[in-house]
Structures are given as structure tokens and as C-alpha cells.
MIROZA-179909 format. One record per residue (C-alpha): residue number from 0; residue in three letters; y, x, z. Coordinates in Angstrom, 2 decimals. Layout:
BEGIN
<node num="NUM" residu="Ala" c2="Y" c1="X" c3="Z"/>
...
This chain:
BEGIN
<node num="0" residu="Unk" c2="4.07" c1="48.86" c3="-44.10"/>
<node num="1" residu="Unk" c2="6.54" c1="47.78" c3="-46.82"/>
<node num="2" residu="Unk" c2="9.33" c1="46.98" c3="-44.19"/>
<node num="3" residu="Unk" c2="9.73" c1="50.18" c3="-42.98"/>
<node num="4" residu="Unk" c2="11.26" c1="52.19" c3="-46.34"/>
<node num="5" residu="Unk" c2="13.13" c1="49.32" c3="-46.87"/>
<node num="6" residu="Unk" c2="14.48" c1="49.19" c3="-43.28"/>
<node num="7" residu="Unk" c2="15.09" c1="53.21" c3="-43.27"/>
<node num="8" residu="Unk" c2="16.96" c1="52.71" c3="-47.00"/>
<node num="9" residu="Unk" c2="18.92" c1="50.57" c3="-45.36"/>
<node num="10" residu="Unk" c2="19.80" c1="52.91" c3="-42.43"/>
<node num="11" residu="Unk" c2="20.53" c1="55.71" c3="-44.67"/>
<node num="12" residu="Unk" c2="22.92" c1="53.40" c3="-46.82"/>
<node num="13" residu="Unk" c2="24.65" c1="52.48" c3="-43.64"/>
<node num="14" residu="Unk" c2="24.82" c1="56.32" c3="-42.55"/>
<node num="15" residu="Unk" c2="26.09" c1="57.45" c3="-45.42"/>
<node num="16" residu="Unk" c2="28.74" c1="54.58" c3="-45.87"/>
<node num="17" residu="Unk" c2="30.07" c1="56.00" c3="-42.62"/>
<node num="18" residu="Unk" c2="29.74" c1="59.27" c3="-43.25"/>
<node num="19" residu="Unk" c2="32.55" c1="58.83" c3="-45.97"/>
<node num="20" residu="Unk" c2="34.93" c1="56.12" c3="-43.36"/>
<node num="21" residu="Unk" c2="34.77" c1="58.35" c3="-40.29"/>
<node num="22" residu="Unk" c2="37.30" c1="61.01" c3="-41.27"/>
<node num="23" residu="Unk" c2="39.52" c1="58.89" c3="-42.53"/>
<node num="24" residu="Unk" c2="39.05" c1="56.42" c3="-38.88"/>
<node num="25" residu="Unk" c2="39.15" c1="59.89" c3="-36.61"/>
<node num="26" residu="Unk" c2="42.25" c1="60.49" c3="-38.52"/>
<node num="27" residu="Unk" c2="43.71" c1="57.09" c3="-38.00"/>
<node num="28" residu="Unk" c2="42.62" c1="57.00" c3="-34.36"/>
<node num="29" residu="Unk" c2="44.38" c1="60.51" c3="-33.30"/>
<node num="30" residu="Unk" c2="47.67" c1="60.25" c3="-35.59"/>
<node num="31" residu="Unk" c2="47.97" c1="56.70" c3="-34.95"/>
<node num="32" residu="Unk" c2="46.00" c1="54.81" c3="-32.73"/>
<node num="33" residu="Unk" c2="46.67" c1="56.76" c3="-30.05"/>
<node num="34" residu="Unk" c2="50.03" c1="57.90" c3="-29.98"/>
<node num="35" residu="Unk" c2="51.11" c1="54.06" c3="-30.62"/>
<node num="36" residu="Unk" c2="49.22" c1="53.39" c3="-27.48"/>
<node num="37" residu="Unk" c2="50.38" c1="56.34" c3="-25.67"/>
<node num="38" residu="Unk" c2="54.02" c1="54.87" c3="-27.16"/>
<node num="39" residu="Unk" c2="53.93" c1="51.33" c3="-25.34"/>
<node num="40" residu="Unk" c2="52.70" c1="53.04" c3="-21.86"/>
<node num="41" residu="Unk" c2="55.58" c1="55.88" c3="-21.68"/>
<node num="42" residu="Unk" c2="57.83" c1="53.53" c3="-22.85"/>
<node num="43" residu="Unk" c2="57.57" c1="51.70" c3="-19.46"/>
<node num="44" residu="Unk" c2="57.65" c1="55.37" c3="-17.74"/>
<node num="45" residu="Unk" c2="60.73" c1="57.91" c3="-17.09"/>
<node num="46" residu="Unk" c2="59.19" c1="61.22" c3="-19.40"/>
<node num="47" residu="Unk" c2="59.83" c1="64.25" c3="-20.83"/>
<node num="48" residu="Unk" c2="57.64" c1="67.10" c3="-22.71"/>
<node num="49" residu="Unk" c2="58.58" c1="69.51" c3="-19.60"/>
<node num="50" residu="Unk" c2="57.18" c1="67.24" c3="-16.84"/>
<node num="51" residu="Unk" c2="54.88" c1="64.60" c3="-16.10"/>
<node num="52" residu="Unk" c2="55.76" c1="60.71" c3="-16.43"/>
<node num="53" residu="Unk" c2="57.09" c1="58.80" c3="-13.98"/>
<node num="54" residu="Unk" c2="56.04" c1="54.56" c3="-13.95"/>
<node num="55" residu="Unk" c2="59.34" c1="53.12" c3="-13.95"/>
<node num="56" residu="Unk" c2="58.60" c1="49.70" c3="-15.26"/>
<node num="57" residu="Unk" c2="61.09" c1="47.70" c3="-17.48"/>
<node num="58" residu="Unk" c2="63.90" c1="50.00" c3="-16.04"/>
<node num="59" residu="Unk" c2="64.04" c1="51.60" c3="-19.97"/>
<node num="60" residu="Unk" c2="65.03" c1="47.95" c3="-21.17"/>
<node num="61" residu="Unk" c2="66.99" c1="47.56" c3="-18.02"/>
<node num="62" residu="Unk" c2="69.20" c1="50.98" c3="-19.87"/>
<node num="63" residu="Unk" c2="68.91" c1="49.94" c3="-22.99"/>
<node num="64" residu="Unk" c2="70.92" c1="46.30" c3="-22.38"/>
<node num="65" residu="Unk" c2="73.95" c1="48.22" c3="-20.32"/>
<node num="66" residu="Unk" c2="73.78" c1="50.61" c3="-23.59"/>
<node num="67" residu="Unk" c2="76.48" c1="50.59" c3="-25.30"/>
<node num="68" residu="Unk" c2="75.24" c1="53.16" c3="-28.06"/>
<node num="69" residu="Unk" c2="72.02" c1="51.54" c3="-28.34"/>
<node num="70" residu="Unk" c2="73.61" c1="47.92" c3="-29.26"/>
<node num="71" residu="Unk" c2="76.12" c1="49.72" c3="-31.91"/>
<node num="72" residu="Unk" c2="72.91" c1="51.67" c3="-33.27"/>
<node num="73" residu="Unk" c2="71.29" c1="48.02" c3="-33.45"/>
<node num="74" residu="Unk" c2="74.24" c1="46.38" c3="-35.35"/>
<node num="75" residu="Unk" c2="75.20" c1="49.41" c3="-37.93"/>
<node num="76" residu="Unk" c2="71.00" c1="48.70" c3="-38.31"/>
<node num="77" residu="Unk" c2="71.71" c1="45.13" c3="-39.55"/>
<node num="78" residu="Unk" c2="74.96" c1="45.92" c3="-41.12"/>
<node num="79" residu="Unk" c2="72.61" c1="48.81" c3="-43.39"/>
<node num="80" residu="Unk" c2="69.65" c1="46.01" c3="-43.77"/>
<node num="81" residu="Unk" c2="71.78" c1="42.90" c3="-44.29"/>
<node num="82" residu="Unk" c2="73.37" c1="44.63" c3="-47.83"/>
<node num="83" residu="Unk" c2="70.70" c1="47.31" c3="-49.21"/>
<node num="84" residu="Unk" c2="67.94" c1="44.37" c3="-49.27"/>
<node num="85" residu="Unk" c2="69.75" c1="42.11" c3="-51.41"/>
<node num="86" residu="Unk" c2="71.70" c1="44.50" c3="-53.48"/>
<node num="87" residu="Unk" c2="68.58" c1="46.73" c3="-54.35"/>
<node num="88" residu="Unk" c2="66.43" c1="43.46" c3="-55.17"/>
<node num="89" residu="Unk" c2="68.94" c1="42.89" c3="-57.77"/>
<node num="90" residu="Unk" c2="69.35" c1="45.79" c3="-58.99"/>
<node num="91" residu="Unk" c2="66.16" c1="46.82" c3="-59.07"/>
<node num="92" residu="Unk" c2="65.07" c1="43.36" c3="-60.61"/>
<node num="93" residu="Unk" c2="67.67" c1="43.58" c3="-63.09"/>
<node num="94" residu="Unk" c2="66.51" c1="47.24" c3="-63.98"/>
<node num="95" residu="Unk" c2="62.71" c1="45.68" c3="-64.64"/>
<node num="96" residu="Unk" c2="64.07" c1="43.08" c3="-66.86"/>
<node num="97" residu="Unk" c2="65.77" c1="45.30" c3="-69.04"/>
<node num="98" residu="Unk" c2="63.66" c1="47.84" c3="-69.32"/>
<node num="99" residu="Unk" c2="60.60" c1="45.32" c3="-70.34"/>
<node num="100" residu="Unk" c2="61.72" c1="45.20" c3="-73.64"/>
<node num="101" residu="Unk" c2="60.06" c1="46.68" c3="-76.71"/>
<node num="102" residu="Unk" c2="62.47" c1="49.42" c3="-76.94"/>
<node num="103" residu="Unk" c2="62.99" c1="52.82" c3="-78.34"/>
<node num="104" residu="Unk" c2="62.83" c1="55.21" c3="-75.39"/>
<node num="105" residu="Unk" c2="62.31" c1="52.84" c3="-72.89"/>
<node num="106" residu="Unk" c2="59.34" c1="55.06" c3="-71.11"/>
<node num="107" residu="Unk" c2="62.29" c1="57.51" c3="-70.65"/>
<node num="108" residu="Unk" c2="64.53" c1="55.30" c3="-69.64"/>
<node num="109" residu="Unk" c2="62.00" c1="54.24" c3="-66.71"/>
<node num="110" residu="Unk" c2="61.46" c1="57.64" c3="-65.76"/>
<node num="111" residu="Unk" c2="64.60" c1="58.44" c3="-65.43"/>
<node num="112" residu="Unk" c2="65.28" c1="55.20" c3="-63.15"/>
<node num="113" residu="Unk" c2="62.86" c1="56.28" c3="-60.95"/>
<node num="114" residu="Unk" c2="63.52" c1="60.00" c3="-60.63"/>
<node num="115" residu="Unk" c2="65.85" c1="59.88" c3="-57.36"/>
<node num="116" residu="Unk" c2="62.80" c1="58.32" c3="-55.60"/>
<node num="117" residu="Unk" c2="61.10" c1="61.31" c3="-55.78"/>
<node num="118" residu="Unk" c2="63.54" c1="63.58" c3="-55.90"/>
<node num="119" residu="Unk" c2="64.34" c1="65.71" c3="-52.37"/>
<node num="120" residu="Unk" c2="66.06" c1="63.79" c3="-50.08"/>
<node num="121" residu="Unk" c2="68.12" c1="66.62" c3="-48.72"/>
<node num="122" residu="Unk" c2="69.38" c1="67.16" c3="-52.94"/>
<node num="123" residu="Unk" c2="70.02" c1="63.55" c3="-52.61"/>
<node num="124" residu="Unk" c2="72.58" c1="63.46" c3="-49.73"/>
<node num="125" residu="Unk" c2="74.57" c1="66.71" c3="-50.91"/>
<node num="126" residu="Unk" c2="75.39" c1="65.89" c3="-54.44"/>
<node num="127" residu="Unk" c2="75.96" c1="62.24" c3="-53.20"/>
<node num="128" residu="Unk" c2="78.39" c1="63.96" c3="-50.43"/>
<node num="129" residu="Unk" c2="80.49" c1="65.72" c3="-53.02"/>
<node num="130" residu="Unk" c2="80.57" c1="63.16" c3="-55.03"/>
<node num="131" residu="Unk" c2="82.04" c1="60.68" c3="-52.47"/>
<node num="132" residu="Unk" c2="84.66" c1="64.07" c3="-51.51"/>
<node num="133" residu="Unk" c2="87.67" c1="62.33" c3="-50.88"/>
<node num="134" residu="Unk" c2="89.79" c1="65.17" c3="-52.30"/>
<node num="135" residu="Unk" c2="87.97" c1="66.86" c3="-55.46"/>
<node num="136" residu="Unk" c2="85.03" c1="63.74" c3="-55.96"/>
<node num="137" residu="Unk" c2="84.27" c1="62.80" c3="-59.55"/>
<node num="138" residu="Unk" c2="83.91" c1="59.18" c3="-57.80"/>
<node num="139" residu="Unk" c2="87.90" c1="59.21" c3="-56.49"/>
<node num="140" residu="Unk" c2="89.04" c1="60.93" c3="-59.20"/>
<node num="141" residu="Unk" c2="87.34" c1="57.46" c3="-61.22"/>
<node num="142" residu="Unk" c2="89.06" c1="55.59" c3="-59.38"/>
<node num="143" residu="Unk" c2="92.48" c1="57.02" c3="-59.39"/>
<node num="144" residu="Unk" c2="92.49" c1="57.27" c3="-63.15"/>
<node num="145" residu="Unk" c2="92.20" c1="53.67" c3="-62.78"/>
<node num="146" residu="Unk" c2="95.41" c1="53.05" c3="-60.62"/>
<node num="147" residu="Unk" c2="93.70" c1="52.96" c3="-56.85"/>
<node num="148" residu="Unk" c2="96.24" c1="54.48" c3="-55.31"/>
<node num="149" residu="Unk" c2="94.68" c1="55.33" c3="-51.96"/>
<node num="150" residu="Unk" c2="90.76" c1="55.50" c3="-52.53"/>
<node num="151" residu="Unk" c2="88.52" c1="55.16" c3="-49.74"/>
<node num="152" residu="Unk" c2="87.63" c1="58.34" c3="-47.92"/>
<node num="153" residu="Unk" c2="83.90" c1="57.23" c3="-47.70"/>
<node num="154" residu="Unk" c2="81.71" c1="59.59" c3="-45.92"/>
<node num="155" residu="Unk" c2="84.64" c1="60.88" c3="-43.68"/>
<node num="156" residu="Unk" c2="85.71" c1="57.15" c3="-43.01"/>
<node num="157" residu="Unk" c2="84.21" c1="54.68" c3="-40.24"/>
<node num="158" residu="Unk" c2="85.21" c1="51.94" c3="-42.47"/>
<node num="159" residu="Unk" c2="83.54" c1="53.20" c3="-45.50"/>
<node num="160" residu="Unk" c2="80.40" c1="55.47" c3="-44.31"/>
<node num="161" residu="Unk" c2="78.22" c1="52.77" c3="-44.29"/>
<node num="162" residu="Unk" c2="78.62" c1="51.23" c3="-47.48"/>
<node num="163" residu="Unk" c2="78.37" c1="54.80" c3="-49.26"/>
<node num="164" residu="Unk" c2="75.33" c1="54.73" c3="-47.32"/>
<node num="165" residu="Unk" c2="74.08" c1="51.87" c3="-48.87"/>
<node num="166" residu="Unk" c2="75.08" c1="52.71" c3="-52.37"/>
<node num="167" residu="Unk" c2="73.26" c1="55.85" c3="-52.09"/>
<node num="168" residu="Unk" c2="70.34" c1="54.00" c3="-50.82"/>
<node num="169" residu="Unk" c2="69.75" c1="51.33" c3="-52.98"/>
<node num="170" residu="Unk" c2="70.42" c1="54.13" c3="-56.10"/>
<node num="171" residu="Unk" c2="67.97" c1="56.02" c3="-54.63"/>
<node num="172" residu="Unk" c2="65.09" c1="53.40" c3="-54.09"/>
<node num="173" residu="Unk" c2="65.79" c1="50.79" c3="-57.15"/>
<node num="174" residu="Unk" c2="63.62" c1="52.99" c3="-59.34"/>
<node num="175" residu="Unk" c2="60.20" c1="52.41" c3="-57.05"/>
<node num="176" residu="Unk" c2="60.78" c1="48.59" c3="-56.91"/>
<node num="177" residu="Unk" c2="61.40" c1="48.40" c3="-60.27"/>
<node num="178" residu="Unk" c2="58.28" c1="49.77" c3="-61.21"/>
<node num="179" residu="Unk" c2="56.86" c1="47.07" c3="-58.81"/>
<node num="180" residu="Unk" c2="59.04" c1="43.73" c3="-60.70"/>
<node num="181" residu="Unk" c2="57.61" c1="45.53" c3="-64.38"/>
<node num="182" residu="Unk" c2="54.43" c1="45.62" c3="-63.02"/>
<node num="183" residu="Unk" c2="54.94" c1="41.71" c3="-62.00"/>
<node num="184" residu="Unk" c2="56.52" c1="40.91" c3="-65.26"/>
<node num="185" residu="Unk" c2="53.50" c1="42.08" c3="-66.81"/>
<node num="186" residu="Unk" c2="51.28" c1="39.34" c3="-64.94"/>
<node num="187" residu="Unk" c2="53.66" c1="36.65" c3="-66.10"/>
<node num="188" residu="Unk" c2="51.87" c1="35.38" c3="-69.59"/>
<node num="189" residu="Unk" c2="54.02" c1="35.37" c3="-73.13"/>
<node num="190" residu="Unk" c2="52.63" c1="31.57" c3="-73.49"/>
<node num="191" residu="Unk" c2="55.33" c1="30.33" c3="-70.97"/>
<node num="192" residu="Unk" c2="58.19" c1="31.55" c3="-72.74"/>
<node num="193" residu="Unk" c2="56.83" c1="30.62" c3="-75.88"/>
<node num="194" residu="Unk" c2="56.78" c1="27.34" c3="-74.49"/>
<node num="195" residu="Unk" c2="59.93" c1="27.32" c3="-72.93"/>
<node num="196" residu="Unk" c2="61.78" c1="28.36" c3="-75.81"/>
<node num="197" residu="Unk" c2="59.82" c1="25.60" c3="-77.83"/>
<node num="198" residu="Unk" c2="60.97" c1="23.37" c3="-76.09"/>
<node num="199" residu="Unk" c2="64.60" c1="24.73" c3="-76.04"/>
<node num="200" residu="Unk" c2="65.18" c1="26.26" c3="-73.13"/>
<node num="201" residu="Unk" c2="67.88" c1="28.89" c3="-73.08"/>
<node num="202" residu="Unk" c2="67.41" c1="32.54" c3="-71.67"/>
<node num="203" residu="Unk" c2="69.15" c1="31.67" c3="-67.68"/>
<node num="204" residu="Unk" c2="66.75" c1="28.81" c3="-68.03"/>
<node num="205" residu="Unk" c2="63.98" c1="30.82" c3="-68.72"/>
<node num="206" residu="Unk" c2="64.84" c1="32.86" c3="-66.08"/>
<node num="207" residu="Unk" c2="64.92" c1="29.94" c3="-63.46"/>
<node num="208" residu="Unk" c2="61.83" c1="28.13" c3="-64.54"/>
<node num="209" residu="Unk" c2="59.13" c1="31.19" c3="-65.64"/>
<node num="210" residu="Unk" c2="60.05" c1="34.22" c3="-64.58"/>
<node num="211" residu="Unk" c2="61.33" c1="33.62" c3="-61.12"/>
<node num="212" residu="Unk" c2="58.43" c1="31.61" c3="-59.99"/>
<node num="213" residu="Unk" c2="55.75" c1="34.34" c3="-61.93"/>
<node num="214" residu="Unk" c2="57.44" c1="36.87" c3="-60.09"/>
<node num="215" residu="Unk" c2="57.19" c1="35.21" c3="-55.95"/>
<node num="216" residu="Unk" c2="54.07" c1="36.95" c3="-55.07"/>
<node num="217" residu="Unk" c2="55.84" c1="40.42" c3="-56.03"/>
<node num="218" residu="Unk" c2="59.46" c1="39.39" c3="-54.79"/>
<node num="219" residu="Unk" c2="57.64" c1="38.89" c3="-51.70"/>
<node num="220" residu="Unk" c2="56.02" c1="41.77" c3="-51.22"/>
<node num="221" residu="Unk" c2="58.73" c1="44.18" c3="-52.31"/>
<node num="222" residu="Unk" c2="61.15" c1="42.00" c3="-49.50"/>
<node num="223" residu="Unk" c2="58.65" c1="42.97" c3="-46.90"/>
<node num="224" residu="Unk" c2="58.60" c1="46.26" c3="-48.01"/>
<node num="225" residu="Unk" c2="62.55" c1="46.85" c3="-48.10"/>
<node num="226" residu="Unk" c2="62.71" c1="44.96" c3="-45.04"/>
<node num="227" residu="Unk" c2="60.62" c1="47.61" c3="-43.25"/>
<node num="228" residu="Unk" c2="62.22" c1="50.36" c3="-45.06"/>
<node num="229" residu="Unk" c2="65.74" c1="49.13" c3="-44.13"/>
<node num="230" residu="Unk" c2="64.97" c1="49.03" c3="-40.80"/>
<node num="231" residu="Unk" c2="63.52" c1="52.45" c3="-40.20"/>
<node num="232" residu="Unk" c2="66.07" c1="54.11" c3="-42.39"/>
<node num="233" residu="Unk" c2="66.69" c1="57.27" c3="-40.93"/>
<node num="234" residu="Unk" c2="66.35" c1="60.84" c3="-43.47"/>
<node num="235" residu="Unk" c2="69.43" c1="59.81" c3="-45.62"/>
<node num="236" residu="Unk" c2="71.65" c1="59.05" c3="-42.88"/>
<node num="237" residu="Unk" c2="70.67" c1="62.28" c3="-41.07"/>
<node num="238" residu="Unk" c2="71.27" c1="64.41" c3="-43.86"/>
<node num="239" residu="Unk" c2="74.62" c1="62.64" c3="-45.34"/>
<node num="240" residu="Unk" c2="76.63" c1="61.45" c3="-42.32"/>
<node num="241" residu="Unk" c2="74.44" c1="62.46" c3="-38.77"/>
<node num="242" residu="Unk" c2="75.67" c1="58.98" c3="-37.61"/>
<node num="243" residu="Unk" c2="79.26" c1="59.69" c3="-38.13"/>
<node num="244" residu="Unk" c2="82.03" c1="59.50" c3="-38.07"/>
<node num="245" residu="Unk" c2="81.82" c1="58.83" c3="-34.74"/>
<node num="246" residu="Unk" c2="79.05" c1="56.46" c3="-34.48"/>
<node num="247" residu="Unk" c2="80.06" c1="54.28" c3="-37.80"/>
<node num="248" residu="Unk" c2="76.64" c1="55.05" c3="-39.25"/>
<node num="249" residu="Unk" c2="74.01" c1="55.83" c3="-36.26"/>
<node num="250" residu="Unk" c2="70.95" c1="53.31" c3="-36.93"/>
<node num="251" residu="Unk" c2="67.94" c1="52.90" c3="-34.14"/>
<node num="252" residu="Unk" c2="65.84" c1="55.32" c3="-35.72"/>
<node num="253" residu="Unk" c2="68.37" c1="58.26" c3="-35.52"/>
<node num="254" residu="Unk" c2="69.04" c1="57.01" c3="-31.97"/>
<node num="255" residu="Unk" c2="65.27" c1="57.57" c3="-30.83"/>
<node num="256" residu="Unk" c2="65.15" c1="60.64" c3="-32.48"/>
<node num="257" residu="Unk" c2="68.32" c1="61.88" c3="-30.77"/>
<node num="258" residu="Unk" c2="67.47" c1="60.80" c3="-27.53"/>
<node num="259" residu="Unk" c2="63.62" c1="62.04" c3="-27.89"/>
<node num="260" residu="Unk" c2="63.87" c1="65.31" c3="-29.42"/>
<node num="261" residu="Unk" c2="67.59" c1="66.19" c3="-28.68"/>
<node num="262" residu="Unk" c2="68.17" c1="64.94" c3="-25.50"/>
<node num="263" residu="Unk" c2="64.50" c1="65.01" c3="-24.57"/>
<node num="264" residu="Unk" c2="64.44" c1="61.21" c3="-22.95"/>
<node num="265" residu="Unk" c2="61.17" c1="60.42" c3="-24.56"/>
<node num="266" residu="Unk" c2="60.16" c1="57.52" c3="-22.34"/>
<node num="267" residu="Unk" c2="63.75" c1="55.60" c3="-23.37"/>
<node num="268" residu="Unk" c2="63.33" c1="56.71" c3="-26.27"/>
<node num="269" residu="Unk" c2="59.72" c1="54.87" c3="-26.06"/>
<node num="270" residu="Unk" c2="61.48" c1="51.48" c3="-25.37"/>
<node num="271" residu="Unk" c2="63.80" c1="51.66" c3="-27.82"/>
<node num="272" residu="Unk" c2="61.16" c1="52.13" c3="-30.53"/>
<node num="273" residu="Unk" c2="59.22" c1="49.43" c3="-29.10"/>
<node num="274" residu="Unk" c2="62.30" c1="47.13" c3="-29.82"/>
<node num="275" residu="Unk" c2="62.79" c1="48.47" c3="-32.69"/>
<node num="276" residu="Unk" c2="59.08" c1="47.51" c3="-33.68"/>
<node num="277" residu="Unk" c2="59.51" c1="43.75" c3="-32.72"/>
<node num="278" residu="Unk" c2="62.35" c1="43.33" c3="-34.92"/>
<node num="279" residu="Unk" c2="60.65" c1="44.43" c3="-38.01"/>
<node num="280" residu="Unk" c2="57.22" c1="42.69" c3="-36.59"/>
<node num="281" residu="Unk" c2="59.49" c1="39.98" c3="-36.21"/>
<node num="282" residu="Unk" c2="61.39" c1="39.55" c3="-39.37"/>
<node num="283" residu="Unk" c2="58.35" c1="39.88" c3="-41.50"/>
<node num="284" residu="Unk" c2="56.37" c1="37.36" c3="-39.53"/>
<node num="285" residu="Unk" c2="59.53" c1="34.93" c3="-40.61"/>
<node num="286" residu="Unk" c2="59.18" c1="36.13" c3="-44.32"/>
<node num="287" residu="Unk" c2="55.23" c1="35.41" c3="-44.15"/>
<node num="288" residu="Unk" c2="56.20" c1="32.00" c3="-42.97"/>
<node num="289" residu="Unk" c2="58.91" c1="30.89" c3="-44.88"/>
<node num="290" residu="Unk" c2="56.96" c1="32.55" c3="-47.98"/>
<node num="291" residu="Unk" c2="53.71" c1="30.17" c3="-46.88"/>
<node num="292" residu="Unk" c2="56.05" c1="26.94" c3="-46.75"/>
<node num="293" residu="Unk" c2="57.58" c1="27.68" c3="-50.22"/>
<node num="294" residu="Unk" c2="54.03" c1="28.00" c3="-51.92"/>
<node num="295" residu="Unk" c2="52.77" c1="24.91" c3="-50.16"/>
């Protein structure tokens, strides 16, 4: 007689511990779930929103290796990832170390560093584009003052699209990960330095030997995070160059959108996301183990 309140308490626990998941998993499952799965099946298929699909097998990949655009998308995607990782660690790092100083006005300071991450996108990429004008830009004008003779045209140059890209980038995202490394910092305790400066260590070695090594689990994390971010990059570039000039700044994820939405290929367009998946599947899989054998 005792068992059975207890066993219906328990039942009604249980219901109403779901009750509060199940939105949130029918919400997973049908923006999610199931257009990831529906993702790896057309991918194999020939598709489009005006037809059925076709099974076609692996010719997709079969396309995609004879593609010329699709291995210059793949390479301007390294080019973007190989320098805004790096250069907005360090930035960003070296943001969190100054600003974790007892300072007046450092709270503004920090807000101010992270404004542009919230800030619209679209606001972003104009003011950026004028800036970079190569005829009336504050940033030319700089540089002729100077005594560059011939600046760089950026955004209307195929040399120089890309790494105007990236500046723009890593400005815009080094106030979020900075907020990560001072959140870091904070974890690292006073005692160490107090210690190290005891025993006369000097600021670099400081640097090397407490806050480098407080700061792996966070270094970590924001690397996987930029890595991810780098790779899907996609919003700035459509706004501030569309991929051009010519195809000097196209990355994967403008490619699948163009041949999705514009060109309505959604089934190579499927394949090419897939691969575009594996690469960031695989180069965080690499971070998680390189990351494992440096703690061990």
C-alpha cells in the first residue's frame, strides 16, 4: 500500500521532467534532426525544390572533384581560416590581458571591444567597405600620408580582398573571445604570480609559466570555436565582397548557398555541405587529440 504513492510520485516527477524537455527535443528534431538527415540522403540524389529527387549515388562528389569553383571555394576557405584563427587569438588574448587590469574605465573599455560583435552585420560590411575605398578611404588616405605610394585597392583587388576580409573579421569577433580569455584569467589564482614574482620571475616569464598554462582549457575551447566559425564564414563575405572580385573571396559556404538557392542544385549543393562538415568534424577531432596528448 505504501509503494504505490511513492511509485505514482515518481511517475509524475518523470512526466513533468518531460513535459519541460519535449519542446525543446520536438524543436531539435524538426529544425535539426531531420533536415541533417534529409541533408546526407539528397546529397547522394540529383534535386531541386520544383521536382522530385533523383538517386544518383556519389555522382555529386564525382562533380564536385572535376569542379573547378568548388576547389578555389575550398582553398580561399583555408586561406580565410589559416590567418583569422591565429590573428584573432592574439588579438583577442592580448585585448583580455590588458583590459584585466584595475583600471579607470576599463568596463567601458570592454564594452566598447565587444560592440562590433553585436553590432549588424550588414552596418559592419558598409562602413568597413568605405573605409577600405581605394579612392576617398580614411584607411588609404593613412597610408598615403605615410609615403605608400600605390596603396592596395583592397575590396576591389583579388590580391587584397581576402585579407580585408580577414581584418574585418577578426575586428569584428576579438571582442566575444575576449570576454572568453577575461573570463579564463579570472580562474587563474593571484597566488601564482605572487609566487612567481617572489621568486623573480619577470612579466614574459610570467606569461610563459602561469598564465599560458591557466589559460589551456579556455585557449582550447575558443580554437574550436574559431575553427568552426572560420570555416562556415559566410554573412560578411556576402555582404562586403559577394565572392569577388572574381572568385578571390568565394568560401564553401557562399558556394552552397549559391548553388542551392541561386542556382537551385540543392542535391550538389547537399554534397558539398557534407564535405564541408568533415573538414570541420575533422579538424576539431585533431584539436581534441592533440589537446588530450598535451594535458597527459
Amino acid at each position: 500500500m505504501t509503494t504505490m504513492p511513492v511509485r505514482r510520485r515518481r511517475w509524475r516527477n518523470t512526466a513533468i521532467g518531460l513535459s519541460f524537455l519535449l519542446p525543446n527535443f520536438i524543436g531539435f528534431l524538426i529544425l535539426t534532426l531531420i533536415p541533417v538527415g534529409l541533408l546526407f540522403y539528397y546529397a547522394f540524389t540529383e534535386w531541386n525544390v520544383f521536382g522530385g529527387s533523383t538517386w544518383t549515388g556519389l555522382d555529386n562528389f564525382r562533380q564536385m572533384a572535376r569542379d573547378t569553383t568548388f576547389w578555389t571555394a575550398l582553398r580561399n576557405t583555408l586561406y580565410y581560416a589559416a590567418f583569422h584563427i591565429p590573428l584573432t587569438l592574439g588579438v583577442s588574448l592580448g585585448l583580455a590581458l590588458l583590459l584585466n587590469r584595475k583600471l579607470r574605465g576599463v568596463a567601458f573599455f570592454r564594452t566598447v571591444a565587444f560592440f562590433p560583435y553585436i553590432t549588424s552585420i550588414v552596418a559592419i560590411a558598409q562602413i568597413w567597405n568605405m573605409l577600405f575605398s581605394p579612392g576617398y578611404g580614411p584607411v588609404n588616405e593613412v597610408l598615403r600620408w605615410i609615403g605608400v605610394d600605390s596603396p592596395p585597392g583592397w575590396t576591389t583587388s583579388a590580391d587584397w580582398s581576402m585579407p580585408a576580409v580577414i581584418i574585418v573579421g577578426t575586428w569584428r569577433d576579438m571582442g566575444y573571445y575576449m570576454l572568453l580569455f577575461l573570463a579564463g584569467l579570472q580562474t587563474i589564482p593571484g597566488q601564482l604570480y605572487e609566487a612567481a614574482k617572489v621568486d623573480g620571475a619577470s612579466a614574459w616569464q610570467r606569461f610563459r609559466a602561469v598564465t599560458l598554462p591557466g589559460l589551456r582549457p579556455t585557449t582550447f575551447f575558443i580554437t574550436v570555436l574559431l575553427t568552426i566559425g572560420s570555416f562556415k564564414v559566410f554573412d560578411l563575405i556576402l555582404v562586403m565582397t559577394n565572392g569577388g572580385p572574381g572568385q578571390s573571396t568565394l568560401v564553401l559556404a557562399q558556394y552552397i548557398f549559391r548553388k542551392g538557392f541561386e542556382e537551385n542544385q540543392f542535391g550538389y549543393a547537399s554534397a558539398v555541405s557534407i564535405v564541408l562538415f568533415a573538414i570541420c568534424l575533422l579538424v576539431t577531432v585533431i584539436q581534441f587529440v592533440v589537446n588530450k596528448r598535451r594535458s597527459s
